[in-house]
C-alpha positions in Angstrom: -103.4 -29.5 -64.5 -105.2 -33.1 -63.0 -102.6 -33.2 -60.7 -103.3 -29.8 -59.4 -106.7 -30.1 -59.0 -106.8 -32.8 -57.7 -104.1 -32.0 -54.9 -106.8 -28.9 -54.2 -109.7 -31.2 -54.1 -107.7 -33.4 -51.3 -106.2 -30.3 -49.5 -110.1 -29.2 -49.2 -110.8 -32.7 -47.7 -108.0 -33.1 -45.3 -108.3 -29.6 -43.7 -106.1 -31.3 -40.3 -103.3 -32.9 -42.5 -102.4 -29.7 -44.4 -102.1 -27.4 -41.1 -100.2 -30.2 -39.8 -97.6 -30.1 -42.9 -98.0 -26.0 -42.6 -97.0 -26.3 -38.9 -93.7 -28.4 -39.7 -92.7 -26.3 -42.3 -92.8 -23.3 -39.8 -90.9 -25.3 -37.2 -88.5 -25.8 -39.7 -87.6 -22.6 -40.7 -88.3 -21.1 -37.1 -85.5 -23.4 -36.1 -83.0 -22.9 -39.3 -83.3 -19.3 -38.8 -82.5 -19.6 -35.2 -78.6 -20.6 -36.4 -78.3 -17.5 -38.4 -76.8 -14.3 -37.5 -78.7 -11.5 -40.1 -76.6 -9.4 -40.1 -72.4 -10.1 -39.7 -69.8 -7.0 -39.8 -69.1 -7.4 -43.4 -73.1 -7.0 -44.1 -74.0 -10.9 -45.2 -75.4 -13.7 -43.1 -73.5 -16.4 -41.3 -73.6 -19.7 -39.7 -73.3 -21.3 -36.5 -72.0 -18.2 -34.5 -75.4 -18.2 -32.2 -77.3 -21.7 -31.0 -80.7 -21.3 -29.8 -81.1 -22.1 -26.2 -83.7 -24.9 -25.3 -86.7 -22.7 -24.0 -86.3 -20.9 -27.2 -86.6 -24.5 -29.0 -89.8 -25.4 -26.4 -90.9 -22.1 -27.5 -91.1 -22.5 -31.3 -92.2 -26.3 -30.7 -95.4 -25.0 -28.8 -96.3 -22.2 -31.7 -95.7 -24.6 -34.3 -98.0 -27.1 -32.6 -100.9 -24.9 -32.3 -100.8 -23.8 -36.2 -102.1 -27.4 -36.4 -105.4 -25.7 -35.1 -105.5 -22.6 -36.5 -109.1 -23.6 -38.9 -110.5 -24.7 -36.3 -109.9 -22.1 -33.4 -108.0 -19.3 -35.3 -108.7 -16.3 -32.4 -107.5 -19.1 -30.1 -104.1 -19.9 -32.0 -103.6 -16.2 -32.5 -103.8 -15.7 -28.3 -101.4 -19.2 -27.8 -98.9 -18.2 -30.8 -98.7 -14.3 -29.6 -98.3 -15.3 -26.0 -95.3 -17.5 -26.8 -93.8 -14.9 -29.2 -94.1 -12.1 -25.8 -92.0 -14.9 -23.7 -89.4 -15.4 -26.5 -88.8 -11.8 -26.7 -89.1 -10.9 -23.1 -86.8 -13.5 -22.4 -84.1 -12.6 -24.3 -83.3 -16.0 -25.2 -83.1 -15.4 -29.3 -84.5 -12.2 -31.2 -88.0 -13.1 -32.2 -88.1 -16.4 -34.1 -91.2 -17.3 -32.7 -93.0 -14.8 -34.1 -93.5 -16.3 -37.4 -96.1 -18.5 -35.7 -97.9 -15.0 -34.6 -97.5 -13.9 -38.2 -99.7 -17.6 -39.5 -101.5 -17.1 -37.0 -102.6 -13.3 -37.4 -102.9 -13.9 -41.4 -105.5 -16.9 -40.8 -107.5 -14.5 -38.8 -107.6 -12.0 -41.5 -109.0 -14.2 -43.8 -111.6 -15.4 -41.9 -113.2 -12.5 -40.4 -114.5 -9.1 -41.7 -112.1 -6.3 -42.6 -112.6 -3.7 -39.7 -112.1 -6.6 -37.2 -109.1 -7.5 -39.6 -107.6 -3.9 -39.0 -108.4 -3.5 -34.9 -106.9 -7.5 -34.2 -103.7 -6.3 -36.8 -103.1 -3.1 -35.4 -102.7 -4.4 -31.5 -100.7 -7.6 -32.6 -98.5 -5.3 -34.7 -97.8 -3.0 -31.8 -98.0 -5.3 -29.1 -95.5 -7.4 -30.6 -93.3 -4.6 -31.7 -93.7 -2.3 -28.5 -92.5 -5.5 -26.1 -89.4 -6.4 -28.8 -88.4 -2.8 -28.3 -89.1 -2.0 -24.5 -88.3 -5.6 -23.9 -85.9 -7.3 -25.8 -82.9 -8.0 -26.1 -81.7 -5.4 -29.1 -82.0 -1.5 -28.8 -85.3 -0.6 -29.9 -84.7 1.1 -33.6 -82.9 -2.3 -34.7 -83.7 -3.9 -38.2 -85.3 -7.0 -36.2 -88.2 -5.3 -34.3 -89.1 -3.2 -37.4 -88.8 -6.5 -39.1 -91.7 -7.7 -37.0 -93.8 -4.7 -37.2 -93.4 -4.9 -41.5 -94.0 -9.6 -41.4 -97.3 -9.0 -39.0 -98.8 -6.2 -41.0 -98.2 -8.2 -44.2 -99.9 -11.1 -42.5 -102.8 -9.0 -41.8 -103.5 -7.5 -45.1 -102.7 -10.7 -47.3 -105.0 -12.4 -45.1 -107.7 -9.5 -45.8 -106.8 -10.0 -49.2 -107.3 -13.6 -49.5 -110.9 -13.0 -47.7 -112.0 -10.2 -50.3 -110.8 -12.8 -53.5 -112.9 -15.2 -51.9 -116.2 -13.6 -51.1 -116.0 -12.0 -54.7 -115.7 -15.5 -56.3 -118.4 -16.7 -53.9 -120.5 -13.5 -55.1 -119.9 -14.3 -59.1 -120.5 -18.1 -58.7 -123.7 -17.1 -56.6 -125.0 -14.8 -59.3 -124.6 -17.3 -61.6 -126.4 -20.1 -60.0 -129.4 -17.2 -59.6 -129.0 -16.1 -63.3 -129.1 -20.2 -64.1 -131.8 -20.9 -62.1 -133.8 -17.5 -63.8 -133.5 -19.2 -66.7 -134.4 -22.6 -65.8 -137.9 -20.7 -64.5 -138.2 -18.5 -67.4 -138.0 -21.6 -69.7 -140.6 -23.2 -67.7 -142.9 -20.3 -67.2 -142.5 -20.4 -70.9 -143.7 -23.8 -71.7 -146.2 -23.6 -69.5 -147.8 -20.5 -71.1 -147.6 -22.3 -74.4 -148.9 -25.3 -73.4 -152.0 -24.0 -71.8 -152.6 -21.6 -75.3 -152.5 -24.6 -76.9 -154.8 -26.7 -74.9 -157.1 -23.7 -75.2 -157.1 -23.7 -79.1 -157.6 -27.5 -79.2 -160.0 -27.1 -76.5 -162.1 -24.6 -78.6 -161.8 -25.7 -81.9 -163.0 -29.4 -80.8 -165.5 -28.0 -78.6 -167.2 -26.3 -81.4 -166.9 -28.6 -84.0 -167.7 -31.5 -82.6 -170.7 -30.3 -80.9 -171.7 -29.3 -84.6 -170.8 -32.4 -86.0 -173.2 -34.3 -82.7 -175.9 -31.8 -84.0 -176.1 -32.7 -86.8 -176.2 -36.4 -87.0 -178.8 -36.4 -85.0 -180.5 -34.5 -87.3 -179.7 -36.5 -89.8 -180.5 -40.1 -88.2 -183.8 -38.4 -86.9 -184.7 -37.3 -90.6 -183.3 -40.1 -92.5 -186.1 -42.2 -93.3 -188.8 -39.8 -94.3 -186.7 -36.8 -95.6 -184.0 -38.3 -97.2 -182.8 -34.7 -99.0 -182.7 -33.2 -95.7 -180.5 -35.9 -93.7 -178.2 -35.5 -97.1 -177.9 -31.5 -96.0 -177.7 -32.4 -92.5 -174.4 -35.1 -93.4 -173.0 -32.8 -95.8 -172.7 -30.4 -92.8 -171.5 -33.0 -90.8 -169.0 -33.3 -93.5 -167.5 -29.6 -93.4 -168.0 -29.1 -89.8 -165.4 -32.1 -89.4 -163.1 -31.2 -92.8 -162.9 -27.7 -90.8 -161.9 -29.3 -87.4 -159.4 -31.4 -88.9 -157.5 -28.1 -90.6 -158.3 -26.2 -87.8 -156.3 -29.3 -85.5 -153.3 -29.3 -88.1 -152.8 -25.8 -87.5 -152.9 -26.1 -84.0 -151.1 -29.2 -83.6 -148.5 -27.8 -86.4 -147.3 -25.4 -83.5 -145.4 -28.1 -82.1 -143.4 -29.5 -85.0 -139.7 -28.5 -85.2 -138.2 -26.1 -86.5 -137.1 -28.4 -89.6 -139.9 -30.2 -89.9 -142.1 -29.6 -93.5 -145.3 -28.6 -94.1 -145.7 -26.5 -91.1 -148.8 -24.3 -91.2 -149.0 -21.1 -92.6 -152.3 -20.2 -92.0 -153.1 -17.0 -89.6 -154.6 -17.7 -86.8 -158.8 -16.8 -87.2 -160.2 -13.4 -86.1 -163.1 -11.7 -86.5 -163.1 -11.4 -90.0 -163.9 -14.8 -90.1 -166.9 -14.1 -88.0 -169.3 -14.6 -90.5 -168.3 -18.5 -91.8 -168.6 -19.1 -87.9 -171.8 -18.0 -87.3 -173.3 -19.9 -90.8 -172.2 -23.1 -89.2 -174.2 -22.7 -86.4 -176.9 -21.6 -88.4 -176.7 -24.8 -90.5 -176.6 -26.4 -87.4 -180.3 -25.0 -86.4 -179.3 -22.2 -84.0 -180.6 -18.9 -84.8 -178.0 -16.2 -84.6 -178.4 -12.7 -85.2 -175.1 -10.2 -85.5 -174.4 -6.5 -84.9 -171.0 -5.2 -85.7 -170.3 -1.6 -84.5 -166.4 -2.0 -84.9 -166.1 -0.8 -88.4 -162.3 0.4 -89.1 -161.3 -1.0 -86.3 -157.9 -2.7 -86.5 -158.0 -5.2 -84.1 -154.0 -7.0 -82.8 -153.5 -10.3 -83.5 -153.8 -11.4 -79.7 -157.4 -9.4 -79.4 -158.5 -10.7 -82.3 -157.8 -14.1 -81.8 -159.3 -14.1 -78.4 -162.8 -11.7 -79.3 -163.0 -14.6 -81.9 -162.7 -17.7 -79.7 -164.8 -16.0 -77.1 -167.9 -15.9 -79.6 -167.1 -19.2 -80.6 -167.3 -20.7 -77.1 -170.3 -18.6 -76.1 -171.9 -20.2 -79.3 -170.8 -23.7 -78.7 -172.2 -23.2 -74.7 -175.6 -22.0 -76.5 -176.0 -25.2 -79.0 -174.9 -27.5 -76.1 -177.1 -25.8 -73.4 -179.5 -23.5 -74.1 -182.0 -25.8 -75.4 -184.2 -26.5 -78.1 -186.0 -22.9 -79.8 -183.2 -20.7 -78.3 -181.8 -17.9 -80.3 -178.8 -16.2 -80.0 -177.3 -12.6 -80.7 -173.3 -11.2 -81.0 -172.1 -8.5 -80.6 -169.1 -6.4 -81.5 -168.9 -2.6 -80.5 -165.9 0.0 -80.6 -166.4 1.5 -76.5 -163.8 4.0 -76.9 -160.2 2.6 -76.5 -162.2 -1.2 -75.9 -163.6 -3.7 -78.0 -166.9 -4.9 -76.1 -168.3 -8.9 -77.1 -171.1 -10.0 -76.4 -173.3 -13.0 -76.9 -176.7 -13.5 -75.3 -179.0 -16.2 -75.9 -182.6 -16.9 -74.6 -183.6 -20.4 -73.9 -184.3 -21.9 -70.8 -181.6 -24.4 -70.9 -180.8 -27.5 -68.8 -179.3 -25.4 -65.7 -178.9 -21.9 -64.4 -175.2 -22.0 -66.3 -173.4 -23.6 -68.7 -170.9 -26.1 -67.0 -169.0 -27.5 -70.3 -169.0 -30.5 -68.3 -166.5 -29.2 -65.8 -167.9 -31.3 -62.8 -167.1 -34.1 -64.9 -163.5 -32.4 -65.3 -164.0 -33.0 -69.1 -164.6 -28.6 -70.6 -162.8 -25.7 -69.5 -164.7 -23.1 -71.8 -165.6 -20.3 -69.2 -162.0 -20.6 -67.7 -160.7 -20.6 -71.1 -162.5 -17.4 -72.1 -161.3 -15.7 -69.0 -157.8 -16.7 -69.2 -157.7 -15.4 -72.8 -159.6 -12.0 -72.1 -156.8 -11.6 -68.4 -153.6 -12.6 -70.4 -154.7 -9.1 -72.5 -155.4 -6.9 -69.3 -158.9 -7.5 -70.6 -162.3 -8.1 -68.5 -164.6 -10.9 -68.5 -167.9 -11.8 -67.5 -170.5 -14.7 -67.6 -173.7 -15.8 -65.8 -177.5 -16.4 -66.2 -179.7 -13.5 -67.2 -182.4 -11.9 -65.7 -185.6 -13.3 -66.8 -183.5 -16.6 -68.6 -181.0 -17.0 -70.6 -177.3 -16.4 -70.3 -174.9 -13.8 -70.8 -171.1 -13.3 -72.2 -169.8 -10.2 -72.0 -166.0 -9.3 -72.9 -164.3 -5.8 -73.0 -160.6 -6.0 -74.7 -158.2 -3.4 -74.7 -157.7 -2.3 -78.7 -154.0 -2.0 -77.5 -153.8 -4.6 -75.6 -150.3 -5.5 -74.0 -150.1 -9.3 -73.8 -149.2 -10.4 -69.7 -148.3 -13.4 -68.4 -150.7 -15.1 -66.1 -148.7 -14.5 -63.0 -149.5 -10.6 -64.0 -152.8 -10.9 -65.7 -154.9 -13.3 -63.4 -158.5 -14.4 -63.9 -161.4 -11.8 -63.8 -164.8 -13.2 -62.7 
């Protein structure tokens, strides 16, 4: 089996040498046939009773000699080979042997053009060929020789058809291959690369929030800890939770990437909004005033929706603490709007700009394009910006079915 293949992978490197060795070969048994007689009286071959003359010798010499082109310039070597075959048989000097160089010649052509071109170049070499050996040569035309030629040049032609159609349908299968293995390769990717950016988002959100509320916090409780001791104990013990929730929250997270084997993975769902509640005490520990309205009752929210209406309020909130300001208040919202689930959080300070930039011209936050991301990937809208009068605004409306996309699909809604 080595030796095979590798005799095929130096037959596709030395195109030249193999037509060469073809060409022989032909000469060969153009020449050995040119001592036969076919057909004797008692019905069986025989030797040495005809000797081919020397133009018929020149003749099969010159069609061997261009087989040794016949890659290169097949339509070419079919003209030279069938020209020389006409002069053999129009001659008279021996009954056709030339015209197995036609036949090579004719069969290379075949396999390397289309099939009606195959059909139109077979049918005028079989005839040609045939009509001169019969109006021309040297036997009467119904003899076993010129309907020999007229059977070896239509052979030629559809072997060499044949050979083509084997080889564009391996081409075809290998191709579709390569495209289904490159599908894959991208699918993987596109894969990953959703997963990855879900993840960053989680991480993104749950540090976002907690740390902020951890920041708050100590500050509180450096500010207060000289004259109200009791109160810089409440503010640490917050500071305490806030970052014993972060650190459960991050295993979770971060448990997304462990192997399948590995132990301890995380079995905790993922938050929603029945959790709403413990988020909004933390930021009401944390001195931000937050007022709730729930108009989803019965609602059964799926795990995607949930998950996102969830880590939309917590952003909003986090943007609020960060932002807003000193004395600002802030008010959620979750309403059933017929086949939607509408979120919104409002707040009313004054804050240190006209929009929350969670530090994105520093490159450090990604919360708005988070929430945005989250809301598109459920064919969901998404909204943000200042409010009239101060203040700013988050409004969210996702689809109580919601169909997960992928971002390609889904884009990002303003």
């Amino acid at each position: 089996m080595t030796t095979l293949v590798r005799g095929r992978c130096w037959a596709k490197a030395h195109p030249l040498a193999v037509d060469g060795a073809l060409a022989a070969a032909v000469l060969v048994c153009m020449i050995i046939g040119s001592f036969v007689e076919p057909y004797r009286h008692d019905g069986g071959p025989s030797w040495g009773t005809r000797t081919p003359s020397t133009l018929s010798v020149m003749l099969m010499v010159l069609g061997a000699a261009a087989l040794v082109f016949r890659r290169r310039d097949p339509w070419i070597v079919l003209a030279a080979t069938s020209t020389v075959s006409v002069i053999d048989l129009v001659t008279g000097a021996y009954r056709g042997a030339v015209v197995m160089s036609a036949v090579v010649a004719l069969y290379t052509v075949a396999a390397t053009t289309n099939r009606p071109t195959t059909w139109r170049v077979g049918l005028v070499t079989m005839t040609g060929l045939t009509g001169v050996a019969m109006v021309a040569g040297p036997l009467p035309w119904y003899s076993q020789e010129n309907l020999g030629i007229f059977a070896w040049t239509g052979m030629a032609a559809a072997a060499g058809d044949a050979v083509r159609s084997r080889r564009a349908f391996v081409d075809a299968i290998r191709e579709r291959a390569e495209r289904a293995e490159r599908t894959r390769e991208e699918e993987a990717r596109r894969r990953v690369a959703e997963e990855r950016l879900r993840i960053a988002r989680d991480l993104h959100d749950v540090v976002a929030h907690h740390i902020a509320l951890v920041n708050v916090q100590a500050g509180v409780a450096a500010h207060v800890m000289d004259k109200r001791p009791d109160q810089a104990k409440e503010a640490l013990s917050h500071v305490r939770d806030a970052s014993r929730s972060a650190l459960n929250e991050l295993r979770a997270t971060v448990g997304l990437l462990r192997q399948s084997g590995d132990p301890e993975a995380p079995t905790e769902p993922a938050p929603g909004l029945a959790h709403l509640d413990d988020l909004v005490d933390t930021f009401r520990h944390a001195g931000l005033p937050v007022e709730v309205t729930r108009g989803d009752a019965e609602t059964e929210l799926p795990a995607g929706a949930d998950l996102a209406a969830y880590r939309i309020i917590q952003e909003a909130l986090t943007n609020v603490q960060k932002h807003a300001g000193t004395g600002a208040k802030a008010e959620v919202s979750v309403v059933r709007v017929g086949p939607n689930i509408e979120v919104t959080v409002l707040d009313d300070g004054p804050g240190e700009g006209t929009e929350p930039q969670d530090d994105e011209d520093n490159g450090g936050g990604h919360g708005l394009i988070g929430m945005r991301e989250r809301v598109s990937a459920l064919s969901g809208r998404c909204t943000a910006g200042p409010r009239y009068g101060g203040g700013f605004r988050v409004h969210a409306i996702l689809p109580v079915t919601a169909k997960p996309v992928s971002p390609a699909e889904g884009g990002t809604t303003a």
